[in-house]
C-alpha positions, 0 to 999 in steps of 0.5 A, spaced: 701 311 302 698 316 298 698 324 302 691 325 306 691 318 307 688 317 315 693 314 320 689 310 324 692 311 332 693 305 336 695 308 342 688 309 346 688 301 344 695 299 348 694 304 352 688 300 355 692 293 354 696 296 359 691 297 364 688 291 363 695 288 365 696 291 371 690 288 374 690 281 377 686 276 372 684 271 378 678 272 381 683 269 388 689 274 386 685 279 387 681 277 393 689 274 396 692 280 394 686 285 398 685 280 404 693 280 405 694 288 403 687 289 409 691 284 414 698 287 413 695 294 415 691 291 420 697 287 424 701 293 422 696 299 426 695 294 431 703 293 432 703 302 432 698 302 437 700 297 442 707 299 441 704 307 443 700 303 448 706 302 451 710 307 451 705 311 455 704 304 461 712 304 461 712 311 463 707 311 468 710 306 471 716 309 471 713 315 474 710 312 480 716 309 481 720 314 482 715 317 485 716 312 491 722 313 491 723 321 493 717 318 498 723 313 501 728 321 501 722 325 503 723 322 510 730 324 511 733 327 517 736 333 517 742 335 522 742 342 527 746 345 522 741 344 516 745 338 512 741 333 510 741 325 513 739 321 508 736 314 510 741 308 512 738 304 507 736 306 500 730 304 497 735 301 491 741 298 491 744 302 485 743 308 490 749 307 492 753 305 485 756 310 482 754 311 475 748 307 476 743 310 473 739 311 478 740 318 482 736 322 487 738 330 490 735 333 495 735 341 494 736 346 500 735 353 501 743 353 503 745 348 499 744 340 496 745 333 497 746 328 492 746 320 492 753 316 492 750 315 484 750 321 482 757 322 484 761 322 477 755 324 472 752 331 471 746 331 472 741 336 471 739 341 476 732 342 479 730 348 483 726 349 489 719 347 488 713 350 492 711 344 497 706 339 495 708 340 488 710 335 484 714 334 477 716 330 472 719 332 465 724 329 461 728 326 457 733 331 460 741 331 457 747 330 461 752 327 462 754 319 464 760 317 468 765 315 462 764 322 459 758 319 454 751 324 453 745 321 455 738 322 458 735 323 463 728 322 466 726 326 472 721 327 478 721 333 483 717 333 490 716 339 493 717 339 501 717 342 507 720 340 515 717 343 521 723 344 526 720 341 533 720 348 536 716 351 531 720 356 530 721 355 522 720 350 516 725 347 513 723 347 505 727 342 501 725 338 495 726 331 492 729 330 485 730 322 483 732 321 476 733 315 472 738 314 465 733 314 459 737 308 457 733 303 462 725 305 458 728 304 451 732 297 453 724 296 455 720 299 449 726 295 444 725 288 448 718 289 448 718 290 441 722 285 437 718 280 442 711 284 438 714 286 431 717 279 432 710 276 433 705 280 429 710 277 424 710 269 425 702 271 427 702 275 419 705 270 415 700 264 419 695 268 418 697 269 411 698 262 410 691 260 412 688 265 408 691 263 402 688 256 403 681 259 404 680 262 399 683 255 395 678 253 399 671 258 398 673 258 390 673 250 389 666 250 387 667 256 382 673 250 379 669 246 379 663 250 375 669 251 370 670 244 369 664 242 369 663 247 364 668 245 360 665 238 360 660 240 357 662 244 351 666 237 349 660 234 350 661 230 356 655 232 360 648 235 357 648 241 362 649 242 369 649 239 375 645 242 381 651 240 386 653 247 387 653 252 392 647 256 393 650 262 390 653 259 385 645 256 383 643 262 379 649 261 375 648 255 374 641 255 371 642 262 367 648 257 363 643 251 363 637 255 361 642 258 355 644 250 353 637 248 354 635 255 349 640 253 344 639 246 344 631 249 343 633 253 337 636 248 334 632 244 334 627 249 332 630 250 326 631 242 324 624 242 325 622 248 320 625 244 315 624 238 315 616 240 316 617 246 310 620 239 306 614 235 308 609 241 307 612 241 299 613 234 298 605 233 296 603 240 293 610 239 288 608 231 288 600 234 285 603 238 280 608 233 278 602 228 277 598 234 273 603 235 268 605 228 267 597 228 266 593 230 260 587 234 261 586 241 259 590 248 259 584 251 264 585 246 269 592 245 270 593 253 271 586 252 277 591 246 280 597 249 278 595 256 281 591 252 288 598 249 289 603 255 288 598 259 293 598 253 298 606 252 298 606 260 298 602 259 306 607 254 308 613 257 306 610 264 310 608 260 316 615 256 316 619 262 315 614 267 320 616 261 325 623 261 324 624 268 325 621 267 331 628 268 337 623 264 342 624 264 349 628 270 350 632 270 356 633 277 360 630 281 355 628 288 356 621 289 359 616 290 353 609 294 354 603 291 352 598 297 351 601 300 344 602 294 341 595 291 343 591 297 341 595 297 335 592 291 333 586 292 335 585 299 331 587 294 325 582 288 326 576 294 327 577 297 321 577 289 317 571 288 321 568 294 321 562 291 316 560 287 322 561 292 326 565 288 332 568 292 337 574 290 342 575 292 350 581 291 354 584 292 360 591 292 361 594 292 367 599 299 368 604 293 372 604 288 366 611 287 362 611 282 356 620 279 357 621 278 350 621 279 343 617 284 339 615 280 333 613 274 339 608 279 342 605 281 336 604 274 333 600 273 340 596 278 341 594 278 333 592 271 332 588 272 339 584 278 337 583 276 330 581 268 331 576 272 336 574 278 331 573 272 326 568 268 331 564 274 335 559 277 334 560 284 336 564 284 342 571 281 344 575 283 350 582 283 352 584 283 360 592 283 360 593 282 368 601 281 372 603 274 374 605 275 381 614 273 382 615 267 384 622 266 389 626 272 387 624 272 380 621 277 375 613 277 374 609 273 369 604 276 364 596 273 364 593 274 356 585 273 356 581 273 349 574 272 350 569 274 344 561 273 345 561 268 339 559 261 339 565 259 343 568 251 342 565 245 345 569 242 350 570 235 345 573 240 339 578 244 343 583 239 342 582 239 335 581 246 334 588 247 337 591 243 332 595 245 326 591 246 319 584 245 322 579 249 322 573 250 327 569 252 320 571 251 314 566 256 311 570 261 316 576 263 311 583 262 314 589 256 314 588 253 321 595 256 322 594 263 327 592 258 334 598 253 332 604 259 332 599 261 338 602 254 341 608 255 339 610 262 342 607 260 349 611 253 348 618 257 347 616 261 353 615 256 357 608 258 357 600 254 358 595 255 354 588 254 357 581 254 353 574 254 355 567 257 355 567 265 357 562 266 363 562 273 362 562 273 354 559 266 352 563 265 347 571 262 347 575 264 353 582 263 350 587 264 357 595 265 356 599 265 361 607 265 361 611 264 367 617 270 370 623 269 368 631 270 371 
């Protein structure tokens, strides 16, 4: 390598191979891998709220039903001298079980009470509470029966007892207390029963998607394979045995094949006609060289053919150019193109001083090429400068879209000459003929007419014009994808 020799870079390049790697290249994984990533996310926000849900209803169940039992102690006795008589039979069993769990006190001015339960464990210490006033709080640490450290939830109920004589009340307050450990052993079983299901629910649910996108994507295997199928020649085009939302794509494809197979033919066609057109001109020359006649005639025959050949060959070469029906061509503006003409044809015509008006409608769009609008508009306007007598009208107008499609397009050319009679149309419109033979030309410019609306799959329609009395030439090319 010499010095100063740039050194190309790669590195943007396998910068975005690697991009382009890291993303799914099927249509189903990405659909799979959102579907699944949204359904895992879902389950699991359901799963959080549920389990928040019902934490919040665990505790309040277990609040109201601490709440009934320091409803159960709050209608305890108490003796003369101020010690508490509890109820003879607790509102539960475990009460009376040491180390149970399930504790109460009833806290006094001069002292307290507790439950058989209590017994062993140190438990949190409440005090005096205002009566009607109620409190839960927790989790609260103490300390269980085995010397373990735990927690406890615990409620109070502030109280106050009437003596009979009146003299006094007997403020008092309730505590129940219940271990911790019983609300988590619920919200742990109801968990692995949600975790557990949500999960079985998931891989069901992930199952089941994974064979509906199989399913919802068996039209688009089956468009491949049938696409393949016509590649190899199989099939001439596509079927219409396709979903609705498959149906654009489907004709966009067939009208692609049936453009193609257009050009080729197209083509195949300019050349055997360029081979016809030459056969007869060559096969005159040929018999005048192997003629004798003199030096004079033979350049006057000679240069009549070569002029001819000349034409043929331009009006082949001008048709191949041709591209055709243009699918999804940007739209073009008509206006310029047409008062370009129509400046050119003035100045031709200006010894017989015809004149062109037009009207082109804001909203009108010719879809395709621009060497196709131009030939249009200018075989047009000039077979109409050539047969009128001193005005030509050009009306361009939008054709209405049809089913979601784009607008068409409708071109008139109407002169004031002598116009065509019905029985002549015909054979006016066909190619090399000439409405009059003292009128200059090669009968051409309408057959490359023909051929431009054949390949937009327009119509072209003619008549006598009513407003001008000459020919109405009407050309009207359909919307496109």
């Amino acid at each position: 390598m010499t010095p100063g020799t740039p050194v190309p870079v790669q590195r943007p390049v396998q910068r975005l191979r690697r991009l382009r790697i890291a993303q799914p290249r099927s249509l189903r994984s990405r659909q799979l891998w959102a579907a699944s990533f949204g359904l895992v996310a879902f389950l699991a926000l359901a799963g959080f709220a549920l389990d928040h849900a019902f934490q919040n209803t665990a505790l309040s169940g277990l609040r109201d039903r601490l709440h009934s039992y320091a409803l159960a102690y709050a209608s305890s006795d108490f003796a003369r001298d101020g010690s508490v008589i509890p109820p003879w039979d607790p509102p539960d069993p475990r009460f009376r079980r040491p180390g149970s769990g399930l504790y109460a006190q009833i806290v006094l001015e001069s002292g307290h009470w507790e439950s058989d339960s209590a017994q062993g464990p140190r438990l949190p210490q409440g005090g005096m509470l205002a009566a009607g006033v109620r409190e839960f709080d927790g989790p609260l640490p103490m300390t269980r029966i085995n010397g373990e450290q735990g927690l406890v939830y615990r409620y109070g109920y502030g109280l106050a007892l009437s003596r009979d004589d009146g003299s006094r009340e007997i403020p008092y307050t309730v505590y129940v207390l219940e271990d911790a450990s019983t609300l988590a052993r619920q919200v742990a079983t109801f968990r692995a029963a949600l975790w557990g299901y949500l999960g079985g629910a998931g891989l069901v649910l992930l199952l089941l998607q994974n064979l509906i996108l199989r399913w919802s994507l068996r039209p688009l295997r089956d468009v491949i394979d049938e696409l393949k199928r016509v590649q190899a020649g199989v099939e001439p085009g596509m079927s219409d045995a396709h979903p609705r939302e498959l149906e654009p794509l489907t004709e966009s494809i067939n009208a692609f094949i049936q453009s193609e197979r257009e050009n080729l033919d197209r083509q195949r066609n300019t050349m055997a006609d360029l081979a016809h057109s030459l056969k007869t001109p060559l096969a005159v020359l040929r018999t005048r060289l192997d003629a004798d006649g003199d030096e004079a005639s033979l350049r006057e025959e000679v240069d009549a053919q070569v002029r001819r050949m000349n034409d043929l060959v331009s009006y082949q070469l001008s048709r191949a150019a041709r591209s055709g029906h243009a699918l999804y061509a940007a739209p073009i503006e008509i206006e310029p193109y047409a008062e370009q003409i129509v400046v050119g044809l003035e100045k031709i015509y200006a010894p017989r001083g015809v004149l062109c008006e037009f009207e082109i409608a804001a909203t009108a769009r010719f879809h395709g090429e621009v060497g196709d609008l131009q030939e249009l508009l200018g075989n047009l306007l000039e077979n109409a400068f050539k047969w009128a007598n001193k005005r030509v009208l050009l009306t361009v107008s939008e054709v209405a879209a049809v089913a979601g499609r784009r607008a068409g397009v409708r071109i008139v050319v109407e002169d004031d000459g002598p116009g065509i009679a019905e029985d002549k149309i015909a054979r006016v419109l066909q190619r090399g003929v000439r409405g009059d033979e003292r009128v200059q030309g090669h009968g051409i410019g309408l057959s490359i007419v023909q051929d431009i609306i054949r390949a937009y799959r327009g119509e072209l329609r003619v008549s006598r014009s009513v407003e001008r009395g000459g020919a109405r030439f009407e050309v009207e090319l359909p919307g496109g994808g």
